[in-house]
N, C-alpha and C positions, 0 to 999 in steps of 0.2 A: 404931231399930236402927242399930248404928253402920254395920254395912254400906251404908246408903240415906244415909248424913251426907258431907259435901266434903270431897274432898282434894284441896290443891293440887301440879299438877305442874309445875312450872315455870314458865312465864308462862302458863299456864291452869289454871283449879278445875272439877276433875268435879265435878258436882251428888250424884252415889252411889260408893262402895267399890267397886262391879261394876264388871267388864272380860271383855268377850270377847274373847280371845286370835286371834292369825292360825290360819285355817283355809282351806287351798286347795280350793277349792270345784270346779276344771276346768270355766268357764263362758267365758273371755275365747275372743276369738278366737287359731287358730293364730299368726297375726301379732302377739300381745299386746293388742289392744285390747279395752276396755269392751264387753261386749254388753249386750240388753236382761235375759241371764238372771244377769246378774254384778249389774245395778242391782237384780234381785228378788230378789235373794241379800241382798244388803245389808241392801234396803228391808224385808226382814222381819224382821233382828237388830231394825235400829232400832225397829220398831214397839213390841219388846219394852221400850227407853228402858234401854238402861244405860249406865252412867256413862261407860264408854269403850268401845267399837269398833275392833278391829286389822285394817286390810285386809291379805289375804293376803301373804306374802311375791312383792315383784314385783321385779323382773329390775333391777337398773340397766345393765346392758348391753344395746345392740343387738344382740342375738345372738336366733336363731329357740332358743327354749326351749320348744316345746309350745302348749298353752291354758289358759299363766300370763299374769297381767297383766304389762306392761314400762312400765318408766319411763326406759327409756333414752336417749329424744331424745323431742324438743319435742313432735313431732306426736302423744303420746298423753294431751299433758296436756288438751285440750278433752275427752277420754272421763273421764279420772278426776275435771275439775271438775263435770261430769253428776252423775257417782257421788255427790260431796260434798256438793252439791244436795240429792239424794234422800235423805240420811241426815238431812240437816238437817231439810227438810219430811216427813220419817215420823216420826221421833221429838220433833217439835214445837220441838225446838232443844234438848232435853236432852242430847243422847248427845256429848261427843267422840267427834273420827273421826279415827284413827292409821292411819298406813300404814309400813308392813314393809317392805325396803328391803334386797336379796339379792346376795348373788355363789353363784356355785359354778363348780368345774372340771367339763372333762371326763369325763363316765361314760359306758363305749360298752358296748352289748349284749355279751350273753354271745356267741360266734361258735360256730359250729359248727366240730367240727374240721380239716374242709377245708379252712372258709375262713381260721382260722388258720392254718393253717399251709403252706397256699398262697399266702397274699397278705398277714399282717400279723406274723408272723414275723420279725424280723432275723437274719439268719444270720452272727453274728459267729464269730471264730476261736474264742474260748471256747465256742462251742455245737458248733464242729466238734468239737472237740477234746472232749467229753466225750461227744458221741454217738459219735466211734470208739472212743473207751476203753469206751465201756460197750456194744456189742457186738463187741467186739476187732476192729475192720474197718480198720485206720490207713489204711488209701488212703481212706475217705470223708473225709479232712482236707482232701484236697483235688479231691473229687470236684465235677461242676456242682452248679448250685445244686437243679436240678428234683429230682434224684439222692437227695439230703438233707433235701428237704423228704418226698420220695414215702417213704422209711425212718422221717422222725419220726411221719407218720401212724398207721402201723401199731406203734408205740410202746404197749404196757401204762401202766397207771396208775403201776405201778413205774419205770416206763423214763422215763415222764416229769419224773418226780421227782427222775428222776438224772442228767437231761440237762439238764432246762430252769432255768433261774435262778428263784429264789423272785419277782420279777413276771413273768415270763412265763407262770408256772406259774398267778398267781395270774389273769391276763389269758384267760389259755384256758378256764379254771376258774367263773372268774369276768363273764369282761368286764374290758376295761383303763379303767385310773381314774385320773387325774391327783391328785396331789398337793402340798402346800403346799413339802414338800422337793426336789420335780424340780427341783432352780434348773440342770439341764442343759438345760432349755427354758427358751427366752429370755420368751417369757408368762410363766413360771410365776418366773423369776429377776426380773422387772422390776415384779411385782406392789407391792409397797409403793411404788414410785414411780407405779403407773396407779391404786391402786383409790383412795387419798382423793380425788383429783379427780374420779374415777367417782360414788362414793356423794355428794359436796358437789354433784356436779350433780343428782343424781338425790333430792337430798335438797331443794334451790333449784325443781326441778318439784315438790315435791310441799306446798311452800308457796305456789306461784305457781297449785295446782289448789284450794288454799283449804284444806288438810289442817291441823288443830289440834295436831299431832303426828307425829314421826318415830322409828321401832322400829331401829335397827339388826339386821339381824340376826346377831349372833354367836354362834348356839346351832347344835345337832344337826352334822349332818353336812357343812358346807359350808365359806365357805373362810376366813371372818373365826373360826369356832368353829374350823378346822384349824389358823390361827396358834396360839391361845390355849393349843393343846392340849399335855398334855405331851410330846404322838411328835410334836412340831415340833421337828425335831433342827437346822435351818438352825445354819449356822455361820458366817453373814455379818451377824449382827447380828440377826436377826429372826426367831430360833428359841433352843431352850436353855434359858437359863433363866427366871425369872418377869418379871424386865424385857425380856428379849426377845422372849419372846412375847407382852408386853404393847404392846409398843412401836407395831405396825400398827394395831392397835383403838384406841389413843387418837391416832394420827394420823389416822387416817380419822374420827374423833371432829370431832378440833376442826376437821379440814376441815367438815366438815358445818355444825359451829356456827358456823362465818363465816359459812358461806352461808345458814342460816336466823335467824341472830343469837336477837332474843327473840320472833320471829315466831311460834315453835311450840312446842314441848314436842319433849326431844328427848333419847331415851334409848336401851335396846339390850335386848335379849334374850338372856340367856346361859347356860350349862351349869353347876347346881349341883356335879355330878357327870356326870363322862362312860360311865363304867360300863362300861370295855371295859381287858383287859389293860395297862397302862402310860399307861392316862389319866392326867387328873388327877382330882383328887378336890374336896369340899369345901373342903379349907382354900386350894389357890390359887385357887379361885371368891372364896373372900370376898378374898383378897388382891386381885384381880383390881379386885373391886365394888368395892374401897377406893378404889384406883390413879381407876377411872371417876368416884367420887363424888368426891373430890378435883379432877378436871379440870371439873367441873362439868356432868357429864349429872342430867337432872332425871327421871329413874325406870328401874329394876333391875326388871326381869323375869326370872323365875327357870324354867327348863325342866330335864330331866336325861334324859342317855342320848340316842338317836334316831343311833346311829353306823354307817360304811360298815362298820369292822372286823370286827364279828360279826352281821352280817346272816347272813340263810339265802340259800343258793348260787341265783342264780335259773334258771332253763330257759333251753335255747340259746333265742336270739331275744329275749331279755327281759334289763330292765339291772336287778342288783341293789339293793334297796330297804332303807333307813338305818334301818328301822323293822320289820324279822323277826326281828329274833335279840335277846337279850337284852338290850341296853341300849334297841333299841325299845320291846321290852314293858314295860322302866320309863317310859319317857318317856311313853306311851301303856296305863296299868296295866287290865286289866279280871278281871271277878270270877273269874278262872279264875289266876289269878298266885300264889295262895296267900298266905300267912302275910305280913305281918299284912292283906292283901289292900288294892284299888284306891285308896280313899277318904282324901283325903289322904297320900298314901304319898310326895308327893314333898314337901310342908310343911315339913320338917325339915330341908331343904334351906336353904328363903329364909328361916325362923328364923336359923338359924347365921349367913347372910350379914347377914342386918340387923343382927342382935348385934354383928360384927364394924366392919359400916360405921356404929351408932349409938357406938361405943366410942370409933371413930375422932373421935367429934365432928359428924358428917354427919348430915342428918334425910332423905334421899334415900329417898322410898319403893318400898319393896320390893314386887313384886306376889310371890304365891303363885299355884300353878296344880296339876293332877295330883289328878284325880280326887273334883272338889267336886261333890257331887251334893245337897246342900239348904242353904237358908240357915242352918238352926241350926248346920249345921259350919261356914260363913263366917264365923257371928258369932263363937263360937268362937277362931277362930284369929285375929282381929282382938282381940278379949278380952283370950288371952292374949301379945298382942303379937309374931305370928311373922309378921304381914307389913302392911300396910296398906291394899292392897289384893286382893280375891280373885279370880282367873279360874278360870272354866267354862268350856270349849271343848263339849264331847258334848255335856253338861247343855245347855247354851245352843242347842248346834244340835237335840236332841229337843224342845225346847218355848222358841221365840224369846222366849216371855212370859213367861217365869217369875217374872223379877226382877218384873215388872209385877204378878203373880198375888197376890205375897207381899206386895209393897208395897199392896196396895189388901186385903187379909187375905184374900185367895184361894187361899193355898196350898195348900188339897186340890186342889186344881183344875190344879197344876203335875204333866205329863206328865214319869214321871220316864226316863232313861235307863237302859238293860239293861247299859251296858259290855261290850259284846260286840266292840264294833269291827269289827260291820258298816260303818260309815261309812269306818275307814280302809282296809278291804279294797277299799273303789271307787275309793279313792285310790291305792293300790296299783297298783290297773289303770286309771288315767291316767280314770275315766268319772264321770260328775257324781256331786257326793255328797250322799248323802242319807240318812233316816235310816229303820231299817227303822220305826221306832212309826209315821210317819207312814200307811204303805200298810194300819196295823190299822184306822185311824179311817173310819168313814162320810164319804161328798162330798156326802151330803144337805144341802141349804141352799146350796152352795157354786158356786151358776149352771149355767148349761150345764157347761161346759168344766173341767177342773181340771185347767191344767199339769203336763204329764210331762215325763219322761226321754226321752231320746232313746232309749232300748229302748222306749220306751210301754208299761213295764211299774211305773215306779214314779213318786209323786208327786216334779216338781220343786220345792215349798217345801212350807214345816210347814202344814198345819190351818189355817187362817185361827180369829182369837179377838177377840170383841167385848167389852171392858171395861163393865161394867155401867153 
């Protein structure tokens, strides 16, 4: 099968066409580091032996982000040379192991109205000035502050609408969200000068933990995909049009490639299609992938959709998630999406772009991703030439062995996935992910003990599988 045959990426050859994609698993600890339940996470993809392995997207900044992994300073590279370890000695040395490699801005909870508008509120003149005009009150122009703030609370949906500026509105609404265009915040204006030194350091740890590979990540919702995007309107060089917005991603590029030179493999992940009002589409993604395969990255990973724009509104107390509204459910497709439904639905995506970048003269391979749920669709799209290598993310995470299964003629024996995205709904809620098939299977054989979830209500890894 051509799926199981080598490709080369760079200065390393996968031994198979198989890639498991980055999956946030919520196993590090809150401070970023390696736990024992992030190396069992690992340890069990690898056991299944595919060609490449994506550890999740992790942090290059020193900033507290949750119970994601961080690569932002030194002291976390001893956890993730562990990690690297263990993939090597579970998959017997076949597997590359790629690490993902993140920014993002600021996302703050949805606030309750209170507290918006007690305490995070700015009360400029322009806010004066339309909350008098829109209950005809002119002396609240210049009324105290408490005065103005106590009248916006009691404000209708309507009233809000008509007073508050479209981010305030959307901040109340929503939760406030930083973006790639605030260059009125000094962070947010000085980024192309901080993040290629950020990611070449965090890319220099992640050769120095023994990693065979580096994922940029420039996809979904974050801040190298927000450059890229077409609502990156910056008018200071780094937004606009398609070389502007190209311009960060390949300087944060060749930052990187100094710093891991031919030490690793070293490529990006990016948006076929963004699939949100005034994105961009396919054709500047391949432009894009060109510009990239040109400067010399050695593999194009293809994703689509997963944006903040049309997310579902979330509840006070909770921060809006890049993956509810419909560019999620492309990125993320399951069998309820309709017409032409999940399975492979994002393919036509990394087709178009490889076609683009093999035209261009470039052999740069293209992974494909988005709903592969058995090898005969893998061989398939490798077949008919739309990518050259294939990722399974759910698939991979409902049955670690699969690749393994099929490779040794086991494939009845491959536990297939439901696409329901139970797995992303725990992701949602920040809680380990797991997948529902595994809680159907018997723990007979499988010792005393069989690792849980931290509710004690669901297994923490797949079924254990003994190759015959």
């Amino acid at each position: 099968m051509a799926w199981f045959s080598p490709l080369r990426i760079g200065p390393r050859v996968a031994r198979h066409r198989t890639w498991v994609p980055a999956m946030v698993p919520w196993r590090a600890t809150e401070e970023g580091f390696v736990t024992p339940e992030v190396l069992g996470w690992y340890r069990r993809f690898a056991r299944g032996r595919p060609g490449v392995l994506v550890v999740e997207a992790t942090g290059i900044r020193d900033v507290p982000s949750g119970a994601l992994l961080r690569i932002g300073h030194d002291r976390f590279v001893p956890g993730l040379a562990e990690l690297v370890r263990t993939v090597r000695e579970a998959s017997g040395g076949e597997t590359l192991l790629f690490i993902q490699i993140i920014d993002f801005l600021a996302v703050r909870r949805r606030p309750t109205p209170e507290r918006f508008f007690g305490r995070y509120l700015v009360l400029d003149d322009g806010l004066r000035e339309r909350l008098a005009a829109h209950l005809a009150e002119p002396e609240l122009g210049g009324a105290p502050d408490h005065e103005v703030r106590s009248r916006l609370l009691v404000l209708d949906a309507a009233g809000q609408e008509a007073v508050l500026s479209p981010r305030d509105l959307e901040s109340l609404r929503r939760g406030h969200r930083e973006r790639v265009t605030d260059t009125h915040l000094p962070h947010v204006r000085d980024l192309p000068s901080t993040l290629p030194g950020a990611f070449a350091a965090a890319a220099r740890r992640a050769v120095q933990a023994g990693f065979d590979g580096v994922e940029l990540h420039y996809a979904h919702a974050y801040t190298m995909a927000s450059f890229l995007s077409a609502l990156n309107t910056r008018a200071d060089g780094w937004g606009g049009s398609r070389e502007g917005r190209a311009r960060l991603p390949l300087e944060v590029y060749r930052a990187a490639r100094e710093a891991v030179g031919d030490r690793a493999a070293l490529g990006c992940r990016l948006l076929g299609d963004e699939v949100v009002d005034g994105g961009h589409g396919v054709e500047d993604a391949a432009w894009f992938a060109t510009r990239f395969a040109e400067a010399g990255m050695d593999f194009l990973s293809v994703s689509k959709g997963g944006k903040f724009e049309d997310a579902k509104q979330p509840k006070e107390g909770q921060a809006v998630y890049p993956y509810t509204g419909p560019s999620g459910h492309e990125c993320m497709p399951t069998v309820r999406i309709g017409a032409p439904g999940p399975f492979g639905r994002n393919v036509p995506l990394a087709a178009a772009i490889r076609h683009v970048v093999r035209a261009a003269g470039h052999d740069t391979p293209v992974v494909a991703s988005g709903g592969i749920a058995s090898a005969a669709q893998a061989e398939a799209i490798l077949a008919r030439g739309e990518a050259d290598a294939v990722a399974a993310a759910r698939q991979s995470l409902c049955d670690p062995d699969w690749f393994l299964k099929v490779r040794l003629g086991r494939g009845e024996e491959v536990r297939r996935c439901f696409f329901t995205n139970y797995c992303e709904a725990l992701d949602q809620a920040h809680r380990q992910v797991t997948c529902q098939r595994w809680d159907r299977l018997s723990s007979e054989g499988e010792g005393e003990e069989v690792p849980m979830a931290a509710d004690g209500r669901r297994r923490l890894l797949a079924p254990p599988w003994e190759p015959p």
